[in-house]
C-alpha positions in Angstrom: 79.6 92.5 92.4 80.4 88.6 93.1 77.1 86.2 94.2 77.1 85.4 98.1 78.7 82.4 98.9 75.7 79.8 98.8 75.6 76.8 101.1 75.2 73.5 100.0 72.8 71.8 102.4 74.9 68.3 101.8 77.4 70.0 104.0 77.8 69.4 107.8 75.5 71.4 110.0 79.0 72.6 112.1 80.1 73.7 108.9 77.5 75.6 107.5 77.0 77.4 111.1 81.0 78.9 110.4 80.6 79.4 106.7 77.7 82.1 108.1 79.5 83.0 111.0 83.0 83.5 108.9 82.2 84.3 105.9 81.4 88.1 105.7 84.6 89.0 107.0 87.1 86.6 105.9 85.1 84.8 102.6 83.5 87.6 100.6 85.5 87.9 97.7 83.6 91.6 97.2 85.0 92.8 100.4 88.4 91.4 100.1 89.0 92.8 96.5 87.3 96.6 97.7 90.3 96.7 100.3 92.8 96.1 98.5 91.6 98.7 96.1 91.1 101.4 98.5 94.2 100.2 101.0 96.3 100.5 97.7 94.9 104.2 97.1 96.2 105.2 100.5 99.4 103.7 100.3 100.6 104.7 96.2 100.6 108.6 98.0 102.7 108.2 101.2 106.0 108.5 99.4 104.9 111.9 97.9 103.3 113.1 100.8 106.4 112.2 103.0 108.6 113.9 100.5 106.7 116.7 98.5 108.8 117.6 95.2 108.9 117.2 91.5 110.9 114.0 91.2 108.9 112.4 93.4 106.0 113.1 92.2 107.4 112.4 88.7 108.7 109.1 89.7 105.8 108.0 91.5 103.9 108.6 87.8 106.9 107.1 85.5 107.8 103.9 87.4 104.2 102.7 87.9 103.5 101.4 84.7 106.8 99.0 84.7 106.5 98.2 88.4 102.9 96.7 87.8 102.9 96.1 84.2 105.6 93.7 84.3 104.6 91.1 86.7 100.9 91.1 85.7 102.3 90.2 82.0 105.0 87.5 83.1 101.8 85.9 85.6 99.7 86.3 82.7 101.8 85.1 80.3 102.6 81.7 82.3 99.1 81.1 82.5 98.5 81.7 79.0 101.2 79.1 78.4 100.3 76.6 81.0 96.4 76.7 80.1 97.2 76.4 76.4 99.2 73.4 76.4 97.4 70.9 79.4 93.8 69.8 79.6 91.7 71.6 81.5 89.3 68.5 82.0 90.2 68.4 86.4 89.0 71.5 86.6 85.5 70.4 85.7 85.8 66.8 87.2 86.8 69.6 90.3 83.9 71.7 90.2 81.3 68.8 89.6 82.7 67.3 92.5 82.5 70.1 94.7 78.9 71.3 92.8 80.8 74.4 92.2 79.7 75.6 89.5 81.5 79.4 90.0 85.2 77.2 89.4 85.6 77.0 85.8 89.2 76.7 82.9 91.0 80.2 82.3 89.6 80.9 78.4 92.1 80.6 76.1 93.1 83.2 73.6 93.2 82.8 70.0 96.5 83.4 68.8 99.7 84.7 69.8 98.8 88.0 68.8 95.5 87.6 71.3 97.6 86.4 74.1 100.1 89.6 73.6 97.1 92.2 73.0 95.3 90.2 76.7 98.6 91.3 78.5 98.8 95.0 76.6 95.3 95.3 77.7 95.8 94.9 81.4 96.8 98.4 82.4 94.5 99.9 79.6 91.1 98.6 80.0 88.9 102.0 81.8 86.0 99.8 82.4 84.3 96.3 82.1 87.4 95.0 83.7 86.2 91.4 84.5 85.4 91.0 80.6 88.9 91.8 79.4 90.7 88.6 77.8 93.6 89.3 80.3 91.2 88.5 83.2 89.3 85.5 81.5 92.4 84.0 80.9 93.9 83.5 84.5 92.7 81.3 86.9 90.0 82.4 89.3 89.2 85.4 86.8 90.1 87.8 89.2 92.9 89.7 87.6 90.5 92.8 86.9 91.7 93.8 90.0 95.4 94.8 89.8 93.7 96.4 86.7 91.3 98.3 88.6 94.1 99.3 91.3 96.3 100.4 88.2 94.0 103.1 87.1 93.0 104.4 90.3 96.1 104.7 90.7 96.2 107.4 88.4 93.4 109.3 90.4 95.0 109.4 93.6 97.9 111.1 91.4 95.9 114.0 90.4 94.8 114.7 93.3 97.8 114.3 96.2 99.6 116.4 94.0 97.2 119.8 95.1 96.8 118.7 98.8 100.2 119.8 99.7 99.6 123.2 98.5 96.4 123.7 99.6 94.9 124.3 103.1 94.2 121.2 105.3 91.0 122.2 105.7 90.2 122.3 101.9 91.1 118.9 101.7 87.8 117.3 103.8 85.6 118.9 101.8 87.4 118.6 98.1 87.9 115.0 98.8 84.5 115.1 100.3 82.8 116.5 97.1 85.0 114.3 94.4 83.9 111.3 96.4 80.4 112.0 96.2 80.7 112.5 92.4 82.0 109.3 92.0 79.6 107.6 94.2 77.1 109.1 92.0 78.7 107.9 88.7 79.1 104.9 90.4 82.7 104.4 90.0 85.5 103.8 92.1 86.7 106.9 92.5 85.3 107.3 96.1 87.3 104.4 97.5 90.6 106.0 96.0 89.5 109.4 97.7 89.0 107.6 100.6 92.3 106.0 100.5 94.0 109.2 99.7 92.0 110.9 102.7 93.4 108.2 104.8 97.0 108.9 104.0 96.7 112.5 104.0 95.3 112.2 107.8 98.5 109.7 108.5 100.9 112.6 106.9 99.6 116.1 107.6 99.9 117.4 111.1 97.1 119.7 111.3 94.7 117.0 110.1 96.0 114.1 112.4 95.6 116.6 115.6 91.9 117.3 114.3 91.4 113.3 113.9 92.5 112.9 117.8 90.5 116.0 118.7 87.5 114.5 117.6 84.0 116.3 116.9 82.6 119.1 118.7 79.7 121.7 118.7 80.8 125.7 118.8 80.0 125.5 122.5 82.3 122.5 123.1 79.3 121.1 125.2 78.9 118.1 123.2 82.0 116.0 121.7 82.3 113.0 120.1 85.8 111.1 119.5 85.8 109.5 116.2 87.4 106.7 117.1 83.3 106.4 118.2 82.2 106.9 115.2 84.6 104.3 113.2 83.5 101.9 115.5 79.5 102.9 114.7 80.9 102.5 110.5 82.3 98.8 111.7 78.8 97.6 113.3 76.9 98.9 110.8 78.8 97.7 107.8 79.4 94.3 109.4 75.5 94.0 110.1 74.5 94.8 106.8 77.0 92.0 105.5 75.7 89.3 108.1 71.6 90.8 106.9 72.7 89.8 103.3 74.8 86.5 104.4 71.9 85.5 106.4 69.1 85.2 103.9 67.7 88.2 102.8 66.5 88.4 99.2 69.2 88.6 96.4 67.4 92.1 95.9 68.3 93.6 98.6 72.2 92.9 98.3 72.3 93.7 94.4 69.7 97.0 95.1 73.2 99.3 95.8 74.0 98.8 92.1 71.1 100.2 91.1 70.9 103.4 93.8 73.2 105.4 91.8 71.7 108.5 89.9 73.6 108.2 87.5 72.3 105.1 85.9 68.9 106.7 85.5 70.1 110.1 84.6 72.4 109.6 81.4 75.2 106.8 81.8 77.5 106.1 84.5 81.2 104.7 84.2 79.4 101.1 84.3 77.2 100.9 81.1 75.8 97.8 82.6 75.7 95.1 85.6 77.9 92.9 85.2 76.9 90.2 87.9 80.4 89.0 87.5 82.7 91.8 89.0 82.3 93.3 92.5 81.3 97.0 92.8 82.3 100.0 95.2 79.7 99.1 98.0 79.1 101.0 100.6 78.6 98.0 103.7 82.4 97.4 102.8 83.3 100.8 102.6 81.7 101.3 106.2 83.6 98.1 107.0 87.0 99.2 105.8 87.2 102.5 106.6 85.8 102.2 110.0 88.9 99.3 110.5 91.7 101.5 109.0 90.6 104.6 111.4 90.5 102.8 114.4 94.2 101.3 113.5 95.2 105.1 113.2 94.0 105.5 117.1 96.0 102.4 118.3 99.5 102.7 118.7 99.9 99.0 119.2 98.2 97.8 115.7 100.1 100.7 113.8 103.6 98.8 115.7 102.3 95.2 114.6 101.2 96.1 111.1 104.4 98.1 110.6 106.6 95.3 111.7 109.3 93.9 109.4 107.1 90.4 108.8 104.3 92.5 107.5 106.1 95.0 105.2 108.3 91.9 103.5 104.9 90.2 103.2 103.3 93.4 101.8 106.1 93.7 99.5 105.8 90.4 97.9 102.2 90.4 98.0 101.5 90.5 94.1 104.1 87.9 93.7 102.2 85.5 96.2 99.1 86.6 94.2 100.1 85.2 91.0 102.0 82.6 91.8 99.7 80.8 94.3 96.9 81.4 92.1 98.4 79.1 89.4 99.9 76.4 91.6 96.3 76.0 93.1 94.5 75.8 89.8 97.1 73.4 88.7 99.0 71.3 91.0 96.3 71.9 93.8 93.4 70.8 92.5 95.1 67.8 90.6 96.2 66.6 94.3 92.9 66.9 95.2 91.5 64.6 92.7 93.9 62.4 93.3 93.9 62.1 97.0 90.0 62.3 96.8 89.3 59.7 93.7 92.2 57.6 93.6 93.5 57.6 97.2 89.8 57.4 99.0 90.1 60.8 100.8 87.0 62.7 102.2 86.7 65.8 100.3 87.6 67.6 103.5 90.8 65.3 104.2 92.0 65.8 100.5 91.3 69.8 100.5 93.7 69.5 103.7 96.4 67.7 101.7 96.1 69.9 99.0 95.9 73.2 100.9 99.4 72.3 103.0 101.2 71.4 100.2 101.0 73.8 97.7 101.1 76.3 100.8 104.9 76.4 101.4 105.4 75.5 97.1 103.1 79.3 97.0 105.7 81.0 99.5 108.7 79.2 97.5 107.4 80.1 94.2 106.4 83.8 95.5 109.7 84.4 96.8 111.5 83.2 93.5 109.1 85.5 91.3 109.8 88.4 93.8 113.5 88.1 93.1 113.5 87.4 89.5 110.3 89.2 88.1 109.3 91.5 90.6 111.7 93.4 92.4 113.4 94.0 88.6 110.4 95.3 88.1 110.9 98.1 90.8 114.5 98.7 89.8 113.6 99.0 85.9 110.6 101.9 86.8 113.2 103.8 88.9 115.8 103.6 86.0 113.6 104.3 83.3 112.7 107.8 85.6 116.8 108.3 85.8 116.8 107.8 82.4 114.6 110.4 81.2 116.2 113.3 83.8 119.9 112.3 82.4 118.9 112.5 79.2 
């Protein structure tokens, strides 16, 4: 779980009124990373759940590994390179600037060996992902999360593979009771049930025509849609993120962490609190999962979301993760410096400057890693599946 954005009082009143006013939607790292995590659980199963049968099941569970594994390691293994050979110096000239004191150099492995074992570890670490070398050694420490996604993965694939074969009804209440386990244990397990939930209400007829339905007694005298009650999950999980935004004690926003049995009742999948990495919370879940039902109940958002733009962009969204991450930590900030120190820039003019021009170098440099790293990627993981039914 990542601190709340603090704001710096040396800052213009106008701009401290839309850090509050923006920030718990758009700003919270915590709630950005918990949706990808949980809009990745929903997607990894619609291919099977469109198409129920062995091979694609078996591809689904072959290919993942090369389709992930191999950009993470080429982004990690630039920055590795990059970080190892420049000096890191602007980035503390940066942060003492700014008074940031969150912005601080990728670490640097010890050896070669280190560097290769930081990449191997990527899709192996189970836990404490934010202290694994791969994720201290690329910029903005923040690639624990493909890490995370990578082995949820594997728990949305152990259980889409019963819900097919099972009645539609079973699937509330096992999905139900595994996320409640998880919650206990404190692990992310709920979001991924969530997420698989999700997909299975998108897929499975009898389940979709129950989400529409809505909620009634046995008497039918009182209803209640559920697109009412996604709405209630939005107000309330956007009201608890605008409580914490607005000043409560740092308490009450870290007090989830500690509400999970399991901590007090004999270990949990987190040993400890590690201040550094966000945790499954429930004001984003409420957040998130209120937002994704009520796009399920709009015909319109389902048509914009699904349109071309959206799905190329969706498809080259790691690629514009790692690449923009590095071009901001490098060229980005080094503009900044320049246009700030040397050229007389106001911070806010120079983070302009900076911003719009390693914008299109990002989409540029995205596009090229999409072409050359990965979308080989994709067509290795299917070959390798080939492979092993040919042989």
């Amino acid at each position: 779980m990542s601190d709340i954005p603090s704001l710096q009082e040396r800052t213009p009143h106008y701009q401290i009124l839309l850090r509050k006013i923006l920030s718990p939607l758009l700003w919270d790292e915590s709630f950005i990373f918990c949706f990808f995590i949980l809009l990745s659980a929903r997607t990894v199963s619609i291919s099977f759940l469109r198409e129920v049968n062995s091979a694609t099941y078996a591809r689904s569970l072959i290919s993942r590994p090369i389709r992930m594994g191999l950009p993470l390691a080429v982004g990690l293994a630039i920055s590795c390179a990059v970080f190892s050979t420049i000096n890191t110096q602007y980035l503390e000239d940066f942060a003492r600037l700014n008074q940031n004191p969150y912005l601080r150099a990728p670490e640097r492995p010890d050896g070669a060996l280190a560097s290769f074992n930081s990449i191997w570890n990527l899709l192996w670490v189970t836990r404490d992902y934010s202290l694994q070398m791969g994720n201290l050694a690329f910029p903005s420490w923040t690639l624990w999360v493909p890490s995370a996604i990578y082995l949820q993965s594997y728990t949305v694939y152990i259980f889409m593979v019963i819900l097919p074969f099972s009645r539609p009804a079973w699937h509330v209440n096992g999905l139900i009771m595994f996320a409640f386990g998880s919650w206990w244990f404190n692990s992310w397990g709920w979001y991924s049930a969530t997420g698989l939930f999700l997909a299975d209400i998108a897929i499975n007829p009898p389940l979709r025509t129950a989400l529409f339905r809505g909620w009634s007694n046995q008497s039918g005298s009182v209803r209640m849609p559920y697109w009412a009650l996604a709405a209630v999950f939005v107000a309330i999980g956007t009201g608890l993120k605008y409580m914490w935004t607005a000043g409560l004690d740092q308490d009450f926003w870290s007090g989830e962490a500690h509400a999970h049995p399991a901590r007090y009742t004999g270990g949990s999948s987190f040993g400890y609190y590690d201040g550094n990495q966000p945790y499954p919370r429930m004001d984003n879940w409420l957040v998130i999962v209120g937002l994704l039902v009520l796009v399920e109940f709009s015909e319109i958002a389902k048509n914009i979301l699904g349109s071309k733009i959206f799905k190329l962009v969706g498809r080259r969204s790691l690629s514009y993760y790692l690449t923009s991450t590095l071009l901001m930590y490098t060229a980005g900030v080094k503009i900044f410096l320049y246009c700030n120190v040397n050229a007389g820039y106001s911070s806010a003019s120079a983070k302009a400057v900076a911003f719009f021009v390693v914008l299109p170098c990002s989409i540029l440099a995205g596009e090229i890693f999409h072409w050359a790293i990965d979308k080989p990627a994709v067509w290795a993981g299917h070959a390798v599946f080939r492979w092993t039914r040919d042989m």
